[in-house]
LUMRO-683413 format. One record per residue: residue number from 0; residue in one letter; y, x, z of N, C-alpha, C in turn. Coordinates in steps of 0.2 Angstrom, whole numbers, plus 5000, padded with zeros to 4 digits. Atoms other than C-alpha are relative to their C-alpha. Last residue first. Layout:
N
[lumtor NUM 'A' [Y X Z] [Y X Z] [Y X Z]]
...
***
This chain:
171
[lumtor 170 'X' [5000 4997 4994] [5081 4937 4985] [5000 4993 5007]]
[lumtor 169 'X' [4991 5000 4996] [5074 4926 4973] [5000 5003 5005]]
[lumtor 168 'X' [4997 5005 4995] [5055 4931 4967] [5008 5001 5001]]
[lumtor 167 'X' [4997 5006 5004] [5049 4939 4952] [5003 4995 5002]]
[lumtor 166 'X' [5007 5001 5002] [5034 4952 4960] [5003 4992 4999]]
[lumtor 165 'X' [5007 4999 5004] [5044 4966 4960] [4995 4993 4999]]
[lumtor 164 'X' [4998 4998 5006] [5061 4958 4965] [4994 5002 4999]]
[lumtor 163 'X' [4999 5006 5004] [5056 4949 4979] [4999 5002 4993]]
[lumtor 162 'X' [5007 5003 5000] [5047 4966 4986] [5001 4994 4996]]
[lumtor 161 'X' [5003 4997 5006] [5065 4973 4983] [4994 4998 4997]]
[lumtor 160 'X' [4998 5000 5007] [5074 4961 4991] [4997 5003 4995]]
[lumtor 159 'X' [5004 5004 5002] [5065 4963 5007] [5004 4998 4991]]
[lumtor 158 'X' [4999 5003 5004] [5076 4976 5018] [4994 4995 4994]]
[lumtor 157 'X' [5002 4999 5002] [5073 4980 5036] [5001 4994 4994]]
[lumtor 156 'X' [4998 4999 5006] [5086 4980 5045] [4996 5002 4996]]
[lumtor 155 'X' [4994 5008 5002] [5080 4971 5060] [5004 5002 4994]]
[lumtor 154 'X' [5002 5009 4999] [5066 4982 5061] [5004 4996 4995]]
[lumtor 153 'X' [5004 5004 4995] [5075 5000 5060] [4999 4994 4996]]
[lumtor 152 'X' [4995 5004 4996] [5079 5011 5045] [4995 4998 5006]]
[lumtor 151 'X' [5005 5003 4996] [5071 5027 5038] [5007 4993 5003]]
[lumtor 150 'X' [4997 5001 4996] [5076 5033 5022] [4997 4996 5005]]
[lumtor 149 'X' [5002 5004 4994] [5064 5039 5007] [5006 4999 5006]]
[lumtor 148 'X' [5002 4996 4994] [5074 5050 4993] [5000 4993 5004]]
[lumtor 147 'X' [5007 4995 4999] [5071 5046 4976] [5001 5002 5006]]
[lumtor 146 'X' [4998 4995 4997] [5081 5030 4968] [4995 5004 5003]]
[lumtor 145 'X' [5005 4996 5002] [5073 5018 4955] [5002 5010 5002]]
[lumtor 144 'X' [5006 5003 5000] [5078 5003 4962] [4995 5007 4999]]
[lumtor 143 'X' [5002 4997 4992] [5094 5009 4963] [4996 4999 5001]]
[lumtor 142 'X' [5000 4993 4998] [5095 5011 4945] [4999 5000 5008]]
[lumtor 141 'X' [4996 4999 4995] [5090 4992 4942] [4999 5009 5001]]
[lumtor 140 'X' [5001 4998 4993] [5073 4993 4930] [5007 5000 5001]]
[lumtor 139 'X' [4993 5004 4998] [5079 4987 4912] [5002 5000 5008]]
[lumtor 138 'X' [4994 4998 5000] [5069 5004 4907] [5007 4994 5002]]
[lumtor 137 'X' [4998 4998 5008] [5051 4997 4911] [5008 5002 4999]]
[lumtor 136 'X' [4995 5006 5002] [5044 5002 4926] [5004 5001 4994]]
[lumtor 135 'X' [4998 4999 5008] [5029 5014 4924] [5005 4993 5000]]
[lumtor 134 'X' [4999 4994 5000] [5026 5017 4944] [5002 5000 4992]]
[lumtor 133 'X' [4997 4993 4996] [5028 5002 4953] [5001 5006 4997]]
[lumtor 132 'X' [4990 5001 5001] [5027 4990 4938] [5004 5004 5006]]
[lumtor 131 'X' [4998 4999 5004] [5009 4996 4935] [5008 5003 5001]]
[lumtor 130 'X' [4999 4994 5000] [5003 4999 4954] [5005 5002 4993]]
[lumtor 129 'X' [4994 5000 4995] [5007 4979 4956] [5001 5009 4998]]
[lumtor 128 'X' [4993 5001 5003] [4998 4976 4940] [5006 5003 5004]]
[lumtor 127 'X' [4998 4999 5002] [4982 4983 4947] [5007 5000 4998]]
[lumtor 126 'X' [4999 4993 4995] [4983 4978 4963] [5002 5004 4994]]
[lumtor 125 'X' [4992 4998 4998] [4986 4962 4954] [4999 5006 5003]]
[lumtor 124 'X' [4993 4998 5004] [4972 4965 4944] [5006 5000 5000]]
[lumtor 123 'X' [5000 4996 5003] [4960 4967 4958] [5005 5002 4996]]
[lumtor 122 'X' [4996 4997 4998] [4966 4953 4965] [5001 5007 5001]]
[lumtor 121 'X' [4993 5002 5000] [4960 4942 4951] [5003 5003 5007]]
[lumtor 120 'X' [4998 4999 5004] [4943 4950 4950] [5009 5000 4998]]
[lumtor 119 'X' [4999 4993 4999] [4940 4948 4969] [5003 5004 4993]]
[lumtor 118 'X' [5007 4996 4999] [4940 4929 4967] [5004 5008 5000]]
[lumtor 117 'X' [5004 5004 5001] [4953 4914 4969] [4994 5005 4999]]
[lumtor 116 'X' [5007 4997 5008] [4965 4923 4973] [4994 4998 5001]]
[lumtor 115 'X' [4997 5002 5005] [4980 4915 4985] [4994 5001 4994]]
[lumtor 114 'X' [5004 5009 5002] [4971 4914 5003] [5000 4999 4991]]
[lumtor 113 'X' [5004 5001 5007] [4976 4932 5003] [4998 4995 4999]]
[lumtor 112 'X' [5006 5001 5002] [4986 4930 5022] [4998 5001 4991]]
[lumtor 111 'X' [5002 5001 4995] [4996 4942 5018] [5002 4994 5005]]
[lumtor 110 'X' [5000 5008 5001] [5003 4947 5002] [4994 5000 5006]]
[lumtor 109 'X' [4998 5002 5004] [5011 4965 4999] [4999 4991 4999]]
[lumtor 108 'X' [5007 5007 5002] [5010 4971 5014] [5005 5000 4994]]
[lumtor 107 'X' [4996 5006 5002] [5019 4989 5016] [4995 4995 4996]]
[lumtor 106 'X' [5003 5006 5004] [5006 5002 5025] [5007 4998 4997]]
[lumtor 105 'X' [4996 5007 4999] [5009 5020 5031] [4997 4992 4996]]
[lumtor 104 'X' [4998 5001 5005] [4997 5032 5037] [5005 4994 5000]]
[lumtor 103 'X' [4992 5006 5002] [4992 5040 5051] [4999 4998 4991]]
[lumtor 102 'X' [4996 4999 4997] [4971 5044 5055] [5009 4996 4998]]
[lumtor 101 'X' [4998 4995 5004] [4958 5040 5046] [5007 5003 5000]]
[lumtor 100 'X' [5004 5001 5006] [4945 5034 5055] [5002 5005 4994]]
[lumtor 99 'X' [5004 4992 4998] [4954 5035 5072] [4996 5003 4995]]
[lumtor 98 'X' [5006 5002 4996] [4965 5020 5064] [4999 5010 5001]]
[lumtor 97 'X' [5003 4994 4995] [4985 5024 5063] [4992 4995 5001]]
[lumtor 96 'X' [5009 5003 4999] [4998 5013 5055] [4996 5003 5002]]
[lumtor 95 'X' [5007 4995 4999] [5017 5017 5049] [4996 4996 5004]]
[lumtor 94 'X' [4999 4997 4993] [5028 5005 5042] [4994 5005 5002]]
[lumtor 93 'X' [5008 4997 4997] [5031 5005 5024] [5003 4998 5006]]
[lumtor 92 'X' [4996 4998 4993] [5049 4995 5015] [4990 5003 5003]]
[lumtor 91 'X' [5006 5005 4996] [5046 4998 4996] [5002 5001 5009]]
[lumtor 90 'X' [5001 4994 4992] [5060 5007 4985] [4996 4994 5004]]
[lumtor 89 'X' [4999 5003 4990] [5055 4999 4969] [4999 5005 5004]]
[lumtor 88 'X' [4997 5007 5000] [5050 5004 4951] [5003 4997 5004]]
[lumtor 87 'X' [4996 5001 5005] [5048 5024 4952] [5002 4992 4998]]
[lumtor 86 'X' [5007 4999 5007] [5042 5023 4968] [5009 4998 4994]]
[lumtor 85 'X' [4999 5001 5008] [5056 5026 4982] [4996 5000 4996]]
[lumtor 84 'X' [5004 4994 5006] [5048 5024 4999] [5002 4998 4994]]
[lumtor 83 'X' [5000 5001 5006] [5059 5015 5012] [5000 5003 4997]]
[lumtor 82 'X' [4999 4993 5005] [5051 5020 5030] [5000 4996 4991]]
[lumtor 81 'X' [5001 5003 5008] [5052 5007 5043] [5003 5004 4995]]
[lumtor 80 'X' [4998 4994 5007] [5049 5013 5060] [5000 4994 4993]]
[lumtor 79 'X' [4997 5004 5002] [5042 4999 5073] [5005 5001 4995]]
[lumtor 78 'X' [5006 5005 5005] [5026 5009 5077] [5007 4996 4997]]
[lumtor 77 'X' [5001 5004 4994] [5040 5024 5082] [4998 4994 4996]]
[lumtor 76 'X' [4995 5005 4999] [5037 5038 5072] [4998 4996 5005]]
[lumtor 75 'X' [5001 5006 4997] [5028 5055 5071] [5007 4996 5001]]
[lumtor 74 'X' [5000 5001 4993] [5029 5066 5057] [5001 4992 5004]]
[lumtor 73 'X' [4994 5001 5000] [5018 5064 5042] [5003 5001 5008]]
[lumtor 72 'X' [5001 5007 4996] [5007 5077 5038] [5006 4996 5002]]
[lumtor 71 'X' [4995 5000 4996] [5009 5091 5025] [5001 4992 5003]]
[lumtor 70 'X' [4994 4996 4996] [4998 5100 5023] [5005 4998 5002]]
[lumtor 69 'X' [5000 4995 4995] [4982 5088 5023] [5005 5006 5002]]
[lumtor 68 'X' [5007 4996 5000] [4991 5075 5013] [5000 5005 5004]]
[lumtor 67 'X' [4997 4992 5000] [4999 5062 5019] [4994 5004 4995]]
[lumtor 66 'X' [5001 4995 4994] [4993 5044 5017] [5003 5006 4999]]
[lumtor 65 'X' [4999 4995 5002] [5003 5028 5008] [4998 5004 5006]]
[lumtor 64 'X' [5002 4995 4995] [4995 5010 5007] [5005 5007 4998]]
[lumtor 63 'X' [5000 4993 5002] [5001 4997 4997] [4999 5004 5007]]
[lumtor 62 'X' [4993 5000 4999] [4995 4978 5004] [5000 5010 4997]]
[lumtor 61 'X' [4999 4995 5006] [4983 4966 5000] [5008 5004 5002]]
[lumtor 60 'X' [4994 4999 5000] [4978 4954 5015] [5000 5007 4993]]
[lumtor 59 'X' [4995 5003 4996] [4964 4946 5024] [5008 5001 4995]]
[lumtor 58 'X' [5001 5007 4998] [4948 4948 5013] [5008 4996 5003]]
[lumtor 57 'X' [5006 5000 4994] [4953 4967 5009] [5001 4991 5000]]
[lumtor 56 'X' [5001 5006 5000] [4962 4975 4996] [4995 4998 5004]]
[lumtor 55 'X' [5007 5003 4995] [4969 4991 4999] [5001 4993 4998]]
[lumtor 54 'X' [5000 5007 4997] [4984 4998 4985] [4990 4996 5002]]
[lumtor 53 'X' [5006 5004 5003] [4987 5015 4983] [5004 4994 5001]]
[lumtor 52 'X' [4999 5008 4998] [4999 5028 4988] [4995 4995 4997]]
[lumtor 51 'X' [5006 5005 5005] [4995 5047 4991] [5001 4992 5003]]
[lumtor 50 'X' [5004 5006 4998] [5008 5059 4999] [4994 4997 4994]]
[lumtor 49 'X' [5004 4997 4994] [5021 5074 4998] [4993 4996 5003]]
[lumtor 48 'X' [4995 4995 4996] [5029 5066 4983] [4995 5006 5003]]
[lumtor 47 'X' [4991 5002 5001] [5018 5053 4976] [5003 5005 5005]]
[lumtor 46 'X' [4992 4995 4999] [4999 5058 4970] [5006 4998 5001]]
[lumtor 45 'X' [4997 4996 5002] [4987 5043 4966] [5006 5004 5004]]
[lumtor 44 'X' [4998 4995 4996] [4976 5031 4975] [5003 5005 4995]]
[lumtor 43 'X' [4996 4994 5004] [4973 5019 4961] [5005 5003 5005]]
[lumtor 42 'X' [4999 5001 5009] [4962 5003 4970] [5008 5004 4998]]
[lumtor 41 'X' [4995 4995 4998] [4954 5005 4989] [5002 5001 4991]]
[lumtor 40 'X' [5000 4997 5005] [4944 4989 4990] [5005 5004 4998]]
[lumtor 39 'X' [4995 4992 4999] [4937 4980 5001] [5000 5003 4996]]
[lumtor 38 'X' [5001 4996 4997] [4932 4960 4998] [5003 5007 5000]]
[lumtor 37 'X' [4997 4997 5001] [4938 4944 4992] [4995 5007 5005]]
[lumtor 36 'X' [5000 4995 5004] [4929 4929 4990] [5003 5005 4998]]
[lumtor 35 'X' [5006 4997 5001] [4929 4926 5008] [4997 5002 4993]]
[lumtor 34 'X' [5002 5002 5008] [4945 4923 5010] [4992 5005 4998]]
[lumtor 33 'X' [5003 4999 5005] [4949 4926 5027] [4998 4996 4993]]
[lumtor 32 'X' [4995 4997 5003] [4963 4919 5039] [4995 5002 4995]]
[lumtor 31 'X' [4996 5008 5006] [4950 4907 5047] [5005 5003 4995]]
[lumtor 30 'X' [4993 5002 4999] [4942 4924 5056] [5003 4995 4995]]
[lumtor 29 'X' [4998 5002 4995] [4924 4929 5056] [5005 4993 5002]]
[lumtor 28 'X' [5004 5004 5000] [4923 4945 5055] [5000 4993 5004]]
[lumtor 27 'X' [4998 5004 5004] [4940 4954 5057] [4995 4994 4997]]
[lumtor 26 'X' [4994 5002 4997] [4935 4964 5070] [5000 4994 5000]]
[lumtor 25 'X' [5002 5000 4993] [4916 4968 5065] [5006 4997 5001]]
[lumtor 24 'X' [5008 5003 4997] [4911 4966 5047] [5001 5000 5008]]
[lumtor 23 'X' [5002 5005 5002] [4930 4970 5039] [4994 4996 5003]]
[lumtor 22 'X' [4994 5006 4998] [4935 4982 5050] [4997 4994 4998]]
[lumtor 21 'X' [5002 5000 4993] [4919 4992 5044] [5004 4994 5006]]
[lumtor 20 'X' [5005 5002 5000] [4925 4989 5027] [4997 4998 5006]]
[lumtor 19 'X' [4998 5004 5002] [4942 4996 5031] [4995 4996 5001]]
[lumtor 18 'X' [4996 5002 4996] [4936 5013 5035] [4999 4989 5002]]
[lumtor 17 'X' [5004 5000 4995] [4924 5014 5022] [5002 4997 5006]]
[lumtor 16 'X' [5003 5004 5002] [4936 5009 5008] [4994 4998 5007]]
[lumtor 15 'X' [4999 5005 4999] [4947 5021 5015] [4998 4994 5000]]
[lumtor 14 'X' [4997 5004 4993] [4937 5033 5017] [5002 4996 5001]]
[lumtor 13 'X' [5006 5000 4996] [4930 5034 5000] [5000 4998 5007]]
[lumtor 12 'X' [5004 5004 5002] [4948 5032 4993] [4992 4997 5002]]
[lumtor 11 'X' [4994 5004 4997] [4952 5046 5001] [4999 4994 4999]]
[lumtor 10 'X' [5002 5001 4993] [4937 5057 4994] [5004 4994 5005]]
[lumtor 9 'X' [5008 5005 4999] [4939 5049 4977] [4996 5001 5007]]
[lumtor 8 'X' [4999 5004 5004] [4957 5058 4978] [4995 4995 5000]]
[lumtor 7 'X' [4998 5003 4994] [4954 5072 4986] [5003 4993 5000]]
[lumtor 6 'X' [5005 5000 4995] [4943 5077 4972] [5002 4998 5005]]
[lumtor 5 'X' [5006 5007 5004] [4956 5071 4957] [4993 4997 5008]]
[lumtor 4 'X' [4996 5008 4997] [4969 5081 4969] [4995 4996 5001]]
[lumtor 3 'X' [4999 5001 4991] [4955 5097 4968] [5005 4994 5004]]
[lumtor 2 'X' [5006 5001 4996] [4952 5095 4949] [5000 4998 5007]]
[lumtor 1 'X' [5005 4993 5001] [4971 5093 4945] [4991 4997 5005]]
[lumtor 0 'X' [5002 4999 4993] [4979 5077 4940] [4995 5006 5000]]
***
């Protein structure tokens, strides 16, 4: 990663974490859905395509993030879009997203509510884990799984199978 990613990179991250946090203490404050041993946490933002994918963890929900970079933005869609992003282990179903904070992006939850993690450590490690097996999958990977052009569907066709499959469930 170059200097100037690396930098757009811990900037992005910064935000995010900011963003989110601030959700956290005022919205979302609060709420029966939280898990209070969990907090915010923006975990291996990295380069993908034309973009930056992660994984946010927050009290409510743990889910991969994917934003633009400043050249090239995404275009606009309809909140009920569903954009399937090829990672090198999984095509992942996004939908787009939008705070004033930090403008478009897209989300796909990955576990929502987070009731499940008993502390912030252990959902660290899924974030990590989850980043693993999305981006160094191991060679038994499904070839379609490990396809590269994004495709946009509707709603009612949004696919689930893959998400089963990353994290060892039946379709």
């Amino acid at each position: 990663m170059t200097p100037v990613a690396s930098s757009f990179g811990a900037e992005l991250t910064h935000r995010i974490e900011s963003a989110f946090g601030h959700i956290a203490q005022t919205r979302m404050r609060d709420l029966p859905l939280l898990n209070p041993r969990l907090s915010v946490a923006a975990v291996g933002f990295r380069p993908w395509q034309s973009g930056w994918i992660g994984v946010l963890v927050t009290p409510w929900s743990i889910n991969l993030l994917q934003f633009p970079t400043p050249d090239a933005p995404f275009a606009p869609a309809r909140a009920d879009a569903v954009f399937e992003i090829a990672l090198p282990g999984a095509t992942m179903p996004f939908m787009p997203a939008r705070l004033d904070t930090l403008g478009e992006f897209r989300m796909c939850s990955l576990f929502s509510p987070a009731q499940q993690f008993a502390d912030q450590e252990t959902a660290l490690a899924t974030a990590h884990e989850t980043l693993r097996l999305l981006f160094e999958p191991d060679d038994s990977a499904p070839a379609n799984l490990r396809s590269a052009s994004p495709t946009t569907r509707s709603q009612q066709d949004r696919p689930t199978a893959s998400r089963r499959r990353l994290f060892g469930l039946r379709p």
